[in-house]
N, C-alpha and C positions, 0 to 999 in steps of 0.2 A: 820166904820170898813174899814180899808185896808186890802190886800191882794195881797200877793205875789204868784200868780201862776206858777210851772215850767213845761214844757211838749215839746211834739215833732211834732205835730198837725201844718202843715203848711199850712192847711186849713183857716187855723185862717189870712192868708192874702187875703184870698181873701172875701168881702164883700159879697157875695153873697151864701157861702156857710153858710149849716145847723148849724156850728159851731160857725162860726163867729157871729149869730143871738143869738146863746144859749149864747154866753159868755158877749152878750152884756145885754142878759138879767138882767146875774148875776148881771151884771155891776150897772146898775139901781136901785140894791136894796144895795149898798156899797157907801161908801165915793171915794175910789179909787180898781179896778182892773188891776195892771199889772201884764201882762203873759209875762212871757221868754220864748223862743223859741228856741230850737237847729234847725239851720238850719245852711247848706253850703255858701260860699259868692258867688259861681256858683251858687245858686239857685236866687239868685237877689230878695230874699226878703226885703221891705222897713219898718221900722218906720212905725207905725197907731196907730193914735189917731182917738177912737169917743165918743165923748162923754166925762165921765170919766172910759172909756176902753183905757190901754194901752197896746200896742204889741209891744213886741223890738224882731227881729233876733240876734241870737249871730254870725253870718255871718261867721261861723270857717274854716280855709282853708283846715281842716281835721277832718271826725267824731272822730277823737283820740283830738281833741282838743273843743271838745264839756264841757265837766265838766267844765276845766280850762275860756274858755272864760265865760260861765254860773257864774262862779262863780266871777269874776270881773263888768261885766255886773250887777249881781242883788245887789251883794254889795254897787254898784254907787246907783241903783234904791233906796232901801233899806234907805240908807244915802241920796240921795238928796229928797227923800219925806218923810222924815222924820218919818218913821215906828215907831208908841211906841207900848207902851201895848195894847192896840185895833187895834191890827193886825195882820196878820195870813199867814202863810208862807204853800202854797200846793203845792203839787206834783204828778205827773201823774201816775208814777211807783214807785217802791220801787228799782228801781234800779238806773239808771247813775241823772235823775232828783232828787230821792229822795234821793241820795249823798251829793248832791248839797246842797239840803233842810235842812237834817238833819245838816249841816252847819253851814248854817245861823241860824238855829234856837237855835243852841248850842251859836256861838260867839258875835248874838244881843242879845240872851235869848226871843226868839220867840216860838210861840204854833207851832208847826209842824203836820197836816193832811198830811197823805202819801196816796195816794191813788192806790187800786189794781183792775185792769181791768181783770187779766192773772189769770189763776192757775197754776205760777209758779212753785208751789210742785207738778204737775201734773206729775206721772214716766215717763209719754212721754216729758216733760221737759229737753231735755237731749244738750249734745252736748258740748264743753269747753267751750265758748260765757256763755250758758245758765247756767253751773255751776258755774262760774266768777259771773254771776248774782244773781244767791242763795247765797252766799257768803255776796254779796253786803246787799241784801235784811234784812238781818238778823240785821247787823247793822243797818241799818237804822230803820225797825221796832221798833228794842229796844228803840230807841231813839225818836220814834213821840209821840205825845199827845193825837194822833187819828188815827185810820185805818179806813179809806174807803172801803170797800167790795162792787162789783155791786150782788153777791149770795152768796145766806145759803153754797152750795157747799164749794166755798171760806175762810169763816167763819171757816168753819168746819175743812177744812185740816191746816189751821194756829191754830189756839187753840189748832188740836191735834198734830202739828209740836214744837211748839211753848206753853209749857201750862203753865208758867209761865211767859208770855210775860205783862208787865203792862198797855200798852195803850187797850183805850177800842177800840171795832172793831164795826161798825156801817155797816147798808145794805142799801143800794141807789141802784138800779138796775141802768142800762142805760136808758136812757131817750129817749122812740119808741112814736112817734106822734101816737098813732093808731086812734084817732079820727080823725084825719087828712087823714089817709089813706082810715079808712070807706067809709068818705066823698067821695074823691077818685074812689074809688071802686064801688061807685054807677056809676058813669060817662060810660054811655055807648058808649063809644070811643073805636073803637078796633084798635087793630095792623094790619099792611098789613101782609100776606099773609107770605112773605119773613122775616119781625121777628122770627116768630116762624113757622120755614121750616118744622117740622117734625108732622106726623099724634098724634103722644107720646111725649109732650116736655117736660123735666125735666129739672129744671133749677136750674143751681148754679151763687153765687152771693158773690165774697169772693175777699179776696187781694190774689194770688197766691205766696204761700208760702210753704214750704216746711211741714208744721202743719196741713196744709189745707186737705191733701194727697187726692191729685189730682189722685195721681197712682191708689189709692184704686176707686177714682169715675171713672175711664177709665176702670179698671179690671170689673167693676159692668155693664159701659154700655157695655162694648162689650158681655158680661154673656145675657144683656138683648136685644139687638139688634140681639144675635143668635136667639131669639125667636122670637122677635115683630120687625123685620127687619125695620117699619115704622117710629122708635124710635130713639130719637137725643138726646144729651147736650148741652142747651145753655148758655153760662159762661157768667157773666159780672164779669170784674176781670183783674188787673195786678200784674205786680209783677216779683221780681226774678224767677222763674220759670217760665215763661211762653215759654220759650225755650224748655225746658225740655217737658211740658205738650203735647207741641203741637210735640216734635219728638215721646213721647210714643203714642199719636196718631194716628199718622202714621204708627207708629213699629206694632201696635194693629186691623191694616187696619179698624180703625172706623173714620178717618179724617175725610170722608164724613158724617160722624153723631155727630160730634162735632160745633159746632159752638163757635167764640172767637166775643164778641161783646165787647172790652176793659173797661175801666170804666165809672160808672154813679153815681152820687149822687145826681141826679134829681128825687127826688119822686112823683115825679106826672108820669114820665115815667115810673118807675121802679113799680108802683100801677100796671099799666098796665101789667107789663112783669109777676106779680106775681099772678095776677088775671085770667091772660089768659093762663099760664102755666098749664100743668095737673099735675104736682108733682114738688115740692122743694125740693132738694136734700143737705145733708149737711154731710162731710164725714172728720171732722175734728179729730184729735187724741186730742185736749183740747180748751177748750175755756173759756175768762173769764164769760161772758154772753151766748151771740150770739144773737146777734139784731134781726140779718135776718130770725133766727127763729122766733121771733114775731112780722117783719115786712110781711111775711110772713101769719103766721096764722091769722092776721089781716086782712090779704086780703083774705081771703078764701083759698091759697092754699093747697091741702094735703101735710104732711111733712113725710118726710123718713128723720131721721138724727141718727146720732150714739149719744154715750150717754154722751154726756160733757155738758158743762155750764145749762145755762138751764133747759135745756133737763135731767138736774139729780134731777129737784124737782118736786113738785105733779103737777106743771103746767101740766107736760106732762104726758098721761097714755096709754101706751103701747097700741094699738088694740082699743083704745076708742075714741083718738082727734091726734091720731099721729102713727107713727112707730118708734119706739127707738130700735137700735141695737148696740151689745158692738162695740168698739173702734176695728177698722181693719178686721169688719167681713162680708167680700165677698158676702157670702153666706146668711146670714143672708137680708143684703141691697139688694140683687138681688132680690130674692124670693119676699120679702115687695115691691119691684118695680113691677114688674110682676104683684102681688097682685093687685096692685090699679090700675093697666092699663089695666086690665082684668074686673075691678069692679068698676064701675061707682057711684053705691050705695053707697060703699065706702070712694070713693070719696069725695062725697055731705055728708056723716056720719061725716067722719072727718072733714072736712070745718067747717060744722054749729058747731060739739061739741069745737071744739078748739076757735072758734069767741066767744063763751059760756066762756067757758074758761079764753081767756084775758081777757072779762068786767068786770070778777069776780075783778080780781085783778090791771086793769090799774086806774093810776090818772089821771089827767089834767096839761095839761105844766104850769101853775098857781101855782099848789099845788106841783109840781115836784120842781121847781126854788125854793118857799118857806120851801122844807125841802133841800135841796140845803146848801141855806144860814142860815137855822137854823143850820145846823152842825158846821158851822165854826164861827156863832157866841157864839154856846156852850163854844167853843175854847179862845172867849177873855171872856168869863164870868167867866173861871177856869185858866184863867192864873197870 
């Protein structure tokens, strides 16, 4: 089986990142994997080959010119390795890649897997950019052979957006090492002192985005540092916003109880940050999964998150292995702070019921890869 991957992941150049390991896995179990890649010709990504893993940059000298170069690019790919009917053309999004996709897959007469990470249909979904992109999405959907879903969530708001849509919809969550982190987490390594500065640390761990609503986690710590004055935010996270984050900070006179520790995708360190954290915070308006939530509950830490990805199916149960509050609610996210920084018991309640929790339901990176590749070889057995 070959396979056409298209995505935006420029992680994927560097050899040492989580993704670049996973893709190669996939690799392994395929005749050939090439991924396309939107990326800038500022960003000075190269050519990789490993294996029978191939990654080409579409090196575009403007993200307005991302589709158009993607789409020359994988056509060559496409045509010089000879793509037949035992091949499979994926997509990251349903939006600008699975444009692309839905392309190729109409003009070779290719199976097309679209794949959905986001809850697009999410009302918080908003903005012109994001409406352009529902747009998109719609056609493309119509047109793939297969929907990718990482949540039931997901599933659910397309079939009831969408109820005549003919491709079938499949659930793969994201794929959370948790045996890896357990590991991890036994490791009695601690942080100095200066990681985690505050007597209360609550930690967020996100790309700073505007979705993320950072505002809503500042309004929350300064709600709870009027209280427990010994109490901080430690972010790992970039991102557009990070300007913004750090003037409402200031504006909110809790700079000194915030902490910006920029990005990390080193899990053996981030074990640590999560394990020695007294609460995980998570205050996003939608999300298509949310890793960090069960990167997170994986390591022990208690979770306060509002109620998106995840966090919307029985994994999570209110007052029992978590705290779930609606989308944008202050008052609710303070109080559940407050809670668990007051209650130690609590604490250790939730840790243990939520660790309870994933085993119930996590695989093995083994059996993750092999339904992985069984989806998309479903895809040339019906093409």
């Amino acid at each position: 089986m070959k396979v056409l991957s298209i995505g935006t992941d420029r992680k994927l150049f560097d050899e040492k990142s989580a993704v670049f390991t996973r893709q190669n896995e996939y690799a392994k179990k395929m005749d050939e994997l090439h991924v396309l890649v939107f990326t800038l010709k500022k960003e000075g990504c190269v050519y990789k080959k490993e294996g029978n893993l191939f990654i080409y940059p579409t090196n575009s000298i403007s993200q307005w010119f991302y589709v158009l170069d993607a789409y020359f690019l994988g056509r060559k790919i496409i045509k010089t390795n000879s793509f037949s009917k035992n091949s499979v053309i994926s997509t990251q999004d349903a939006f600008q890649t699975g444009f692309v996709g839905a392309v190729f897959a109409w003009y070779f007469s290719l199976p097309l897997q679209v794949q959905v990470h986001t809850d697009f249909l999410s009302p918080y979904f908003k903005g012109f950019f994001n409406s352009i992109r529902k747009i998109i999405s719609w056609f493309v959907l119509k047109n793939a052979s297969q929907i990718r879903v990482v949540s039931e969530p997901i599933k659910t708001s397309i079939e009831s957006k969408y109820p005549k849509l003919k491709p079938i919809i499949k659930i793969l969550p994201v794929f959370v090492d948790v045996e890896r982190i357990e590991n991890l987490v036994t490791n009695k390594e601690q942080l100095t002192p200066s990681s985690l500065p505050f007597k209360n640390n609550i930690f967020m761990y996100s790309r700073l985005t505007k979705e993320k609503r950072f505002d809503i986690a500042l309004n929350v710590i300064k709600k709870v540092t009027n209280t427990y004055p010994d109490s901080g935010l430690v972010i790992f996270g970039v991102g557009p916003e990070e300007n913004n984050i750090k003037k409402m900070a200031k504006e909110l006179g809790i700079d000194n109880r915030v902490v910006f520790k920029g990005w990390m995708d080193n899990i053996d360190i981030l074990a640590l940050f999560y394990r020695q954290s007294d609460i995980f915070l998570l205050t996003s308006e939608y999300e298509g999964y949310g890793m960090t939530l069960i990167e997170a509950g994986a390591s022990g830490c208690p979770i306060v998150t509002t109620n998106v990805g995840i966090a919307q199916t029985g994994l999570f149960k209110d007052g029992f292995n978590s705290y779930v509050c609606p989308v944008g609610d202050t008052d609710c996210l303070g109080e559940r702070l407050k809670d668990l920084i007051t209650n130690e018991e609590k604490r250790k309640s939730f840790s243990d019921n939520m660790r309870d929790s994933i085993k119930e339901v996590v695989i093995s990176k083994e059996d993750y890869v092999d339904r992985y590749i069984g989806l998309l070889e479903e895809l040339t057995k019906n093409a």
